[in-house]
Every structure is written in C-alpha cells, then in structure tokens.
RODO-2510 file (C-alpha; in nm, 4 decimals, decimal comma):
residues 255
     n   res          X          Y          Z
     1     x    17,2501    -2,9827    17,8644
     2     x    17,6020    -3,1048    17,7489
     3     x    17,4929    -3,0061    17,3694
     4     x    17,2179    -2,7971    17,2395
     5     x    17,0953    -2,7215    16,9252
     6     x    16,8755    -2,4609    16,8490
     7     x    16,6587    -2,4274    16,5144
     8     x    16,9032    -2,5455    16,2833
     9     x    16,8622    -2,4943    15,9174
    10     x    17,0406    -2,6491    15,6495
    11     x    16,9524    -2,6946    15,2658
    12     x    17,1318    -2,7932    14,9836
    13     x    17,0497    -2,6585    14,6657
    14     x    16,6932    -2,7209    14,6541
    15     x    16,7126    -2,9774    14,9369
    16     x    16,6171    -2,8503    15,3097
    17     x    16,8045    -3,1042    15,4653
    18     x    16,7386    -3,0108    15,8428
    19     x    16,4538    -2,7454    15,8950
    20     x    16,4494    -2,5362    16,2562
    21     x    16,5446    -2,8513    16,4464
    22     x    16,5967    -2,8106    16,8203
    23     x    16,7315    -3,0062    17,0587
    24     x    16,9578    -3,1029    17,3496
    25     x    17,1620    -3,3904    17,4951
    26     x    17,2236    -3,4659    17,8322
    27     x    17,5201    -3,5080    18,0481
    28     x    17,5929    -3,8354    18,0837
    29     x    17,3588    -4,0125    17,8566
    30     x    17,3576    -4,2529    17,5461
    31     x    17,1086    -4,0284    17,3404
    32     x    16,9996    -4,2198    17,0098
    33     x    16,8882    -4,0436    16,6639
    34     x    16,6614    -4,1883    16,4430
    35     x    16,4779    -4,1124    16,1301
    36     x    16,4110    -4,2891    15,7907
    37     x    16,6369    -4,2308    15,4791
    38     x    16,7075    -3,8905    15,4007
    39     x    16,5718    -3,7208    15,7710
    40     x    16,9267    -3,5484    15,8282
    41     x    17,0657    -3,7190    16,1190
    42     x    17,4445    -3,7301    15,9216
    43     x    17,3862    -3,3408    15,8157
    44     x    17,3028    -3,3000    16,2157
    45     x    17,6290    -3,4325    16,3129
    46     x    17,8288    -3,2527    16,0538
    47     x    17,6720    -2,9092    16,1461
    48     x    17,7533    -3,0271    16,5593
    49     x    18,1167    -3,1004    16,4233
    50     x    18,1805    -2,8380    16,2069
    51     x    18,2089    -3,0274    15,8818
    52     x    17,9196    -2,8147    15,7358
    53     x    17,8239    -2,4224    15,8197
    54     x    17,5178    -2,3675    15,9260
    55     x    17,2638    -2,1598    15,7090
    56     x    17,0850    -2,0626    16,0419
    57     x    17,0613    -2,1411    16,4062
    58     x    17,3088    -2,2288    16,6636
    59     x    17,5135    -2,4889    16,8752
    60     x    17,6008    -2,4763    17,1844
    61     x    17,8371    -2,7318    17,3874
    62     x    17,9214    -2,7279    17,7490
    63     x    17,7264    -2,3628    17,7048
    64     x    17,9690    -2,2415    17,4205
    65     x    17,8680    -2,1282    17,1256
    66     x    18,0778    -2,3255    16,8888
    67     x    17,8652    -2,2679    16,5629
    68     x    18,1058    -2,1189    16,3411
    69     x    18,4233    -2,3023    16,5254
    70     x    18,6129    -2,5362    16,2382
    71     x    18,6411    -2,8962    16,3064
    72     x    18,9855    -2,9254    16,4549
    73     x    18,9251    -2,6763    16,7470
    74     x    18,5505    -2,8294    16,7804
    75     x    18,7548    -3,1707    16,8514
    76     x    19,0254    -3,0233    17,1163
    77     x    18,7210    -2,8964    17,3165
    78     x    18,6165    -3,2797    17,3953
    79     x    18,3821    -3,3727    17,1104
    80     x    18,4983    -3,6505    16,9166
    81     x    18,3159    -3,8045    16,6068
    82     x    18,3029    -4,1994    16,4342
    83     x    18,2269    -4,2417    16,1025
    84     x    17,9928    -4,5397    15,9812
    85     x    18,2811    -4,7142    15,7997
    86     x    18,6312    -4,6988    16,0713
    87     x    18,8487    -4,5713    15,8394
    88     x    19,2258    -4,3242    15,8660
    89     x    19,4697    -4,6051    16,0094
    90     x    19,4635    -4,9049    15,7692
    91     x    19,8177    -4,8962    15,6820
    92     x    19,8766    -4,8512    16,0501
    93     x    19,9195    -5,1296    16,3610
    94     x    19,6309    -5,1595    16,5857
    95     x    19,8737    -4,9660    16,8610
    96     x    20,0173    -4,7101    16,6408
    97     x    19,6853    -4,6312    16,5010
    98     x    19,5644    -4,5742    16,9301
    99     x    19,9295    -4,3830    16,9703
   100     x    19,8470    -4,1158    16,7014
   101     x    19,4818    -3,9943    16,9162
   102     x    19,6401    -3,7527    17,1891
   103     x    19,6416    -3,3893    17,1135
   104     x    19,9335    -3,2154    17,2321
   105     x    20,2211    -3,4098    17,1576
   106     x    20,5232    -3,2670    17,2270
   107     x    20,7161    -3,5082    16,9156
   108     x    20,4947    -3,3119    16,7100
   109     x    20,6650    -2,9668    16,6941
   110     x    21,0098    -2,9660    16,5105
   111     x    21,2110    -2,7769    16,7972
   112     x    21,0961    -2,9696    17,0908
   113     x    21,2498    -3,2181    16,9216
   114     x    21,5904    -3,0695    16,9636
   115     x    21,5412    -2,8870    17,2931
   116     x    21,2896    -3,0929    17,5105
   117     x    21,4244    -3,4786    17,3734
   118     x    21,3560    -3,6102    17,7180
   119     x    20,9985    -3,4647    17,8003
   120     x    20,9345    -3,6049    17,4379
   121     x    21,0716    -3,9670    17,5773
   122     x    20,8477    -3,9307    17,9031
   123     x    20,5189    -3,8247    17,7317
   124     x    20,5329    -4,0901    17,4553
   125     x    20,6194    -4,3851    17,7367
   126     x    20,3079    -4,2197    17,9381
   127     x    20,1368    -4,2285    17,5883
   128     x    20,1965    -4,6081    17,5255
   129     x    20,1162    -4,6933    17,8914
   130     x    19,7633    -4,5540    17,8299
   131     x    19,7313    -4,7319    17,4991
   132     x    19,7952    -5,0894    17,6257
   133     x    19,5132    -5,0250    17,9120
   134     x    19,2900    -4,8809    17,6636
   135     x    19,3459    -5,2474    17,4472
   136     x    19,3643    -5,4336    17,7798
   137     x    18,9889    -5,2757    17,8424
   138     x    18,9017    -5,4053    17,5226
   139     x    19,0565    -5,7485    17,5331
   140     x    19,3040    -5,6775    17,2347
   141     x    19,6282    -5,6414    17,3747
   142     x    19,7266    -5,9684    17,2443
   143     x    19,6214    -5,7796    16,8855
   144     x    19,8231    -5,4577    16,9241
   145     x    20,1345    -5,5325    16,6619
   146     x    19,8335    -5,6493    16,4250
   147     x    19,8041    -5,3828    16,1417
   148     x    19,4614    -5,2370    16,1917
   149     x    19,3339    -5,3487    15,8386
   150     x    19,3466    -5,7561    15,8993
   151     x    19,0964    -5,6556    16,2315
   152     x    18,7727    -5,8347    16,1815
   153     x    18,4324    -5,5717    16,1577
   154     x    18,3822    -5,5729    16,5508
   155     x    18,6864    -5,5043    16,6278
   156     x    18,7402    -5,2358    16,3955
   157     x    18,4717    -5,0634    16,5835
   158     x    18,6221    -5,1557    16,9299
   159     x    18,9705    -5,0275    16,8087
   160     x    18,7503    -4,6964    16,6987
   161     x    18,6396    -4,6711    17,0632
   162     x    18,9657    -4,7047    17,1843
   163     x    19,0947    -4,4364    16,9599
   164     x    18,8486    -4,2194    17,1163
   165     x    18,9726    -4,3127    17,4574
   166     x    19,3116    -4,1689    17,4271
   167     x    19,1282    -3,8259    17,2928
   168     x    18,9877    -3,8025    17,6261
   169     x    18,6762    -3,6441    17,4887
   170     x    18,3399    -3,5407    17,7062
   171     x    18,1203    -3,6054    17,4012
   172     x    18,1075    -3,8652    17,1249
   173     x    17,8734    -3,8637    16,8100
   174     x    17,8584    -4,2661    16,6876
   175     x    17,7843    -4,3362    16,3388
   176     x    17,6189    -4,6206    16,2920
   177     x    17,8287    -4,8267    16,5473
   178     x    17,6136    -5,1394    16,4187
   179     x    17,7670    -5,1335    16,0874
   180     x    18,0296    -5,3976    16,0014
   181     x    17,9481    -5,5558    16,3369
   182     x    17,8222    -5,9091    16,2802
   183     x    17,5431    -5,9993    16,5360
   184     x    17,7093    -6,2324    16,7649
   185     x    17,9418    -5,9250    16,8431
   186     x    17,6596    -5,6447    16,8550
   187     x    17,5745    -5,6634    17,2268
   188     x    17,9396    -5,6569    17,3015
   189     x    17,9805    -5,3912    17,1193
   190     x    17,7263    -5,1879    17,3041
   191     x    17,8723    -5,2968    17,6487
   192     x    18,1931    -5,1710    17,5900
   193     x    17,9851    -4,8171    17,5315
   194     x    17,8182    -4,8404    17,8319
   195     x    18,0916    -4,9274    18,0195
   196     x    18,2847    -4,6850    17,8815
   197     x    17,9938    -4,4245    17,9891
   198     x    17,9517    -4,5116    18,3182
   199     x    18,3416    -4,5704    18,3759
   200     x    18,4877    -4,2739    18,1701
   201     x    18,1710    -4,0678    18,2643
   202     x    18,1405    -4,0078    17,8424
   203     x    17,8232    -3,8883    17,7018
   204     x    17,7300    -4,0544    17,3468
   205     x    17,4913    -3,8933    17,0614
   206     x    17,4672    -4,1953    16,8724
   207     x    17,2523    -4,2266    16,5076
   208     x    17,1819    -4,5990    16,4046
   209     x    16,9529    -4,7319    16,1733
   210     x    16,9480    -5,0559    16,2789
   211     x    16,6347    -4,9903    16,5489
   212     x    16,7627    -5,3601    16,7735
   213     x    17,1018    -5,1511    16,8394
   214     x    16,9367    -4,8475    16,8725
   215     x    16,6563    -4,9638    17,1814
   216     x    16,9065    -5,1731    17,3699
   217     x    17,1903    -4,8999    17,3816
   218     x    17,0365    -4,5082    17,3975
   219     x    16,7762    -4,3860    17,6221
   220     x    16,6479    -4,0938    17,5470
   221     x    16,6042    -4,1653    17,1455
   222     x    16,5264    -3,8624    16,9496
   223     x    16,3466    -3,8895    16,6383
   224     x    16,3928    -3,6958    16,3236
   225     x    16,1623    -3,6734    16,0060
   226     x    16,1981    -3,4594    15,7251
   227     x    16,4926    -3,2403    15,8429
   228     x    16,2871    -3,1910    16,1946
   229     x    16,2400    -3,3516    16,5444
   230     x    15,9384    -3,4985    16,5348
   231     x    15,9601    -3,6589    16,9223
   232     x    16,1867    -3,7695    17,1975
   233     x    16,1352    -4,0259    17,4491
   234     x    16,2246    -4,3565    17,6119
   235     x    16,3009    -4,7251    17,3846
   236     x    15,9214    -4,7893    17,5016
   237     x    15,7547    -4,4515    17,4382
   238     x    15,9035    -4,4912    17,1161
   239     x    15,8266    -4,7952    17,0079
   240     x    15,4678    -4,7248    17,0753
   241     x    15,4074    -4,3459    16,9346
   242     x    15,1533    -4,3739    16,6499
   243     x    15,3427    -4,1124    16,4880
   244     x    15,6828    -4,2979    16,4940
   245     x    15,5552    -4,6087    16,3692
   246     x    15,3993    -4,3870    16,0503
   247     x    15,6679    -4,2182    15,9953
   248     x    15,9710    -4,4497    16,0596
   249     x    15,8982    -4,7758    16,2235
   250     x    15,6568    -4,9016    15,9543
   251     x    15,3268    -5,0709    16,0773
   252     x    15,4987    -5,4048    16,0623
   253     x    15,6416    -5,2926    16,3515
   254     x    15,3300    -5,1708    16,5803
   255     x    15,3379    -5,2808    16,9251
***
C-alpha cells in the first residue's frame, strides 16, 4: 500500500467526525471516497495531510509513519493535495502560477542569490522548460501569459493539475475535481487524470460527490458513513451493495 490508515479517530467538540477508520490505497490507482454529507471524507484528507492532528491512530505513506509530520514536510515527501475551489494564484499568470510549484529553488534563498547567480539562471530556464510541456500536455500553452483568474472552471482545474505536475508528487488527494467543471468538460477532465496516472505513474485518492465523476474515474471506491468505512469495492460492486444504496446512493438509485 502507497497510503495506509489505521483506526483513525477524530472528533470535534461533541462531533466524532471519523471513528477507527482503516484503510489503504494502492500504488498506482485512482481510489475514490464517498459518503453522504457530514461522513468525514474532507477531515480524512486533512488528518492524511497534516492539516488536523489526529486524536488517535496512525498514517502511514510509502511505509512512513508521517502522523504527527506538519503539512509542509508531508508535501516534500510526494503527497500533494487540491482543494474543491482552485484557489492561491489568482493575481498570478497561468505560467507564473505553474513556475512557483517546484520545491527547492535555488532563487529562493537570499545568498544563492549573490554566490550561485548562474545555477539560479540554469534551474529557472530548466524550470520554465518543464512548465510549457506541462501546458503543452494540457493544451494551454496558447493560455500561459493569461492571468489565472480570467481561466474558465475547467481549466482552472486543469491548470491545478498542472501545478501538481511540476511538484512531482507520488500521491495526490483530489477534492472534488467535478466542481466548477461544466459537463461538456467533465470527461476531459478525468482523462487528463488518467493520463496523467498511467503516464506520470501518479496514484490519486480522490473524494467527489458527484457519483457520474466518481464511477467513470476511481476504481477501487471506498465508502465512508458516519466517520467509518462502511465498504470498498469496484464502480459495479458499488453501485449494487444494498448497504450503499441505504446509506448513500438513495433508493432512487437501485440498480
């Protein structure tokens, strides 16, 4: 398993927002969370990325225990997290907002600045060379000197992706990557993440309510009620558990 969790707690005030939930994502995989209003699929990914401590339980990624790791270092070991609504580089250009992703710049440290000028010149060229593929991948590089806030909804999302390209990461939780994404632009959408699996070799965790996105991108879906994994399973063993239907689906939805 890429990432594990093991009986996670997490409550809030008198909330128990995830209760002893345990589970794992593979390698390689689109992996899907689902779970009606309120199950703690969000609160999952902030205890995964360090955004909240856990009250009990562990997680593990590549094998590490990175429970009690803050956010930043969680991100420079290759797991990189959306948010449902893109937000961070409005004010920015759709390639200066792709340029800012790379840990490790060397512009970034005051005396480099002075004493390695020239490795600073190289790196950022190598930098911008990446970028342009990364919007050539996404059909955009006609968009690059666009600021990022005039992007339409699906391309908001694409120009997300991209950022996440130029971390490099191993791991990526999605956030609702059908948000903001008008239909006509869904499935292309969802290519690009496949793609970018199978070509990058990037695993995805990805939670989406929108149950359309969620059966034609992830296989295995996990499902989530009450704080607590209540099954896992293919698109089709899911959309034909009794229990899911109950709990989430809604019988208008029984197949």
């Amino acid at each position: 398993m890429l990432l594990e969790i093991e009986k996670a707690n997490k409550r809030f005030g008198g909330i128990q927002a995830v209760r002893d939930c345990s589970f794992g994502v593979e390698k390689g995989s689109i992996t899907g969370l689902i779970g009606p209003n309120g199950a703690g699929k969000t609160t999952l990914f902030n205890l995964v990325t360090g955004f909240h401590p856990l009250d009990s339980g562990r997680v593990y990624f590549k094998g590490e225990d990175i429970t009690e790791l803050p956010p930043n270092e969680i991100f420079h070991k290759g797991l990189f997290r959306t948010f449902q609504i893109v937000r961070g580089y409005e004010d920015m250009t759709v390639l200066e907002s792709l340029l800012i992703m790379p840990t490790q710049q060397l512009g970034e440290n005051f005396w480099n600045i002075w004493t390695k000028g020239s490795k600073i010149e190289e790196q950022e060229k190598k930098f911008t060379k990446k970028a342009i593929e990364v919007l050539e991948f996404f059909e955009m590089a006609d968009r690059k000197e666009e600021l990022a806030r005039n992007l339409p909804g699906g391309e908001k999302k694409l120009l997300d992706l991209g950022r996440m390209m130029m971390a490099d990461p191993e791991l990526v939780l999605l956030d609702e990557p059908g948000a903001g994404v008008p239909p006509s632009l869904q499935q292309k959408v969802n290519n690009y993440i496949k793609r970018i699996s199978d070509d990058k070799n990037v695993t995805f965790f990805v939670v989406e309510h929108d149950m359309n996105v969620i059966m034609n991108l992830c296989d295995p879906i996990i499902v989530v009620v009450e704080g607590t994994n209540l099954t896992s399973g293919s698109p089709e063993e899911i959309k034909s558990n009794q229990e899911v239907i109950e709990a989430y689906l809604g019988e208008e939805e029984r197949v």
